[in-house]
C-alpha positions, 0 to 999 in steps of 0.5 A, spaced: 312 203 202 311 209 198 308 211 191 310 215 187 305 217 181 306 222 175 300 224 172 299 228 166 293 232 162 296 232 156 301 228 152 309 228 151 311 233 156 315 228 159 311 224 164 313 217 162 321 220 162 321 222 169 318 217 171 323 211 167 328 215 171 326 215 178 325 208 177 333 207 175 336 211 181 331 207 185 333 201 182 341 203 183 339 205 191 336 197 191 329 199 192 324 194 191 321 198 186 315 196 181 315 201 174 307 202 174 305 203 167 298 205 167 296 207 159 296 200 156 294 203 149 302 206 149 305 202 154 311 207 153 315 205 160 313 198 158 316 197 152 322 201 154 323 197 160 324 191 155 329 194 151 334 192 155 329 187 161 333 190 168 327 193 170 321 191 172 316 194 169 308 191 168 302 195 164 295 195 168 288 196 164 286 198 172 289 202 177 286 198 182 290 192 179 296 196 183 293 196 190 294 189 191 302 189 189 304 194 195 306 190 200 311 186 195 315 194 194 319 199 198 317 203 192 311 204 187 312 209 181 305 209 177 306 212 170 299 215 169 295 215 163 295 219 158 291 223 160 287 225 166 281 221 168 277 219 174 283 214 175 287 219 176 283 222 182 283 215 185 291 213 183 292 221 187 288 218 194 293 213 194 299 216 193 304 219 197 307 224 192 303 226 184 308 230 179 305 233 174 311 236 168 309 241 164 312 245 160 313 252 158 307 254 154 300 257 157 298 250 151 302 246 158 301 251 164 293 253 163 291 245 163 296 243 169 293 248 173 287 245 172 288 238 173 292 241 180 285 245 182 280 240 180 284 234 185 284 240 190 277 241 189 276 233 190 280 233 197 287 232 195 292 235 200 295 240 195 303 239 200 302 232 196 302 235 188 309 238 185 310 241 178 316 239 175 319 243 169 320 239 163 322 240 155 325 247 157 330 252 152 334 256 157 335 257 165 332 263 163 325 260 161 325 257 167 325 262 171 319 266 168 315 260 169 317 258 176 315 265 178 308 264 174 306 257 178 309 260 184 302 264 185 298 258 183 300 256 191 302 250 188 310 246 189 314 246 184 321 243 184 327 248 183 331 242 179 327 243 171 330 239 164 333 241 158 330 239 152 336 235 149 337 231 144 342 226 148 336 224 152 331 222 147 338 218 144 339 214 152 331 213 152 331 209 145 337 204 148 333 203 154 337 207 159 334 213 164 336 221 163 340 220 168 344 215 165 347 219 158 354 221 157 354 228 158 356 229 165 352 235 165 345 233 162 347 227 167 348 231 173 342 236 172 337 229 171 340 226 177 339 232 182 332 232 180 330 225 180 334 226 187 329 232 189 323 228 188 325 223 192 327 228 198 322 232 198 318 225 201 
């Protein structure tokens, strides 16, 4: 069994998209797979999971509600909360890989950066926590910023997202990243959520 968590320090840089589409290609791999969403204030990944019910999906006011469900998946995907707490420290000890996206300003760098520090410093192995690259404008951004995080000595994913509008449409219908129309925005989706699998 593997978990699978995506935590955040701050609100809407892509934490409940990514972990949404992870959960669709796993689903598509018939993995046994529990969508945990762990802010019950928003519930973001709950109520979408509802829109179109073909995935399951459970809201959890404890992480340690969590613990007891392993044994029932092949896969757990914890959307962390909203923002980072001592669930977070205890949600990072249990799971095999912690994502945290960001995007491209230093109002998205600085704080990721600290949140990483602070589970390095609390005893996370630092192989365990991943950067992904999220809302960005061009390629070209991208590539600034990887350079940047790269001298943190931190991973981070060389697949990145574009902010689409075509990804936010998907979204509202029910459906994962990975799932939209254009074949390109689908395929840039689909390696990504392919990488973070791999890089298990």
């Amino acid at each position: 069994m593997t978990i699978i968590a995506f935590i955040s320090q701050k609100g809407g840089v892509g934490k409940s998209t990514l972990s949404q589409a992870l959960a669709v290609e796993a689903k598509k791999q018939k993995i046994k797979v529990l969508l945990a969403d762990c802010d019950s204030q928003q519930g973001s990944s709950y109520n979408w999971s509802k829109i179109k019910g073909k995935l399951l999906c459970q809201v959890f006011n404890s992480v340690k509600e969590i613990w007891p469900l392993a044994k029932n998946y092949d896969l757990i995907i914890i959307d962390g909360p909203a923002r980072t707490s001592q669930a977070t420290l205890e949600i990072a000890k249990k799971a095999d890989l912690i994502i945290q996206p960001t995007g491209a300003s230093r109002l998205d760098l600085v704080p990721a950066v600290k949140e990483f520090n602070a589970l390095k410093k609390a005893g996370i192995p630092p192989k365990k926590l991943l950067f992904v690259l999220t809302r960005l404008s061009t390629p070209a951004e991208a590539k600034a910023i990887q350079e940047y995080l790269k001298n943190t000595g931190y991973a981070c994913s060389p697949w990145y997202l574009m902010e689409k509008a075509s990804y936010k449409q998907v979204q509202n219908e029910g459906k994962g990243i990975t799932q939209t129309k254009y074949k390109g925005l689908a395929k840039q989706a689909k390696e990504l959520v392919s990488s973070l699998l791999d890089y298990l």
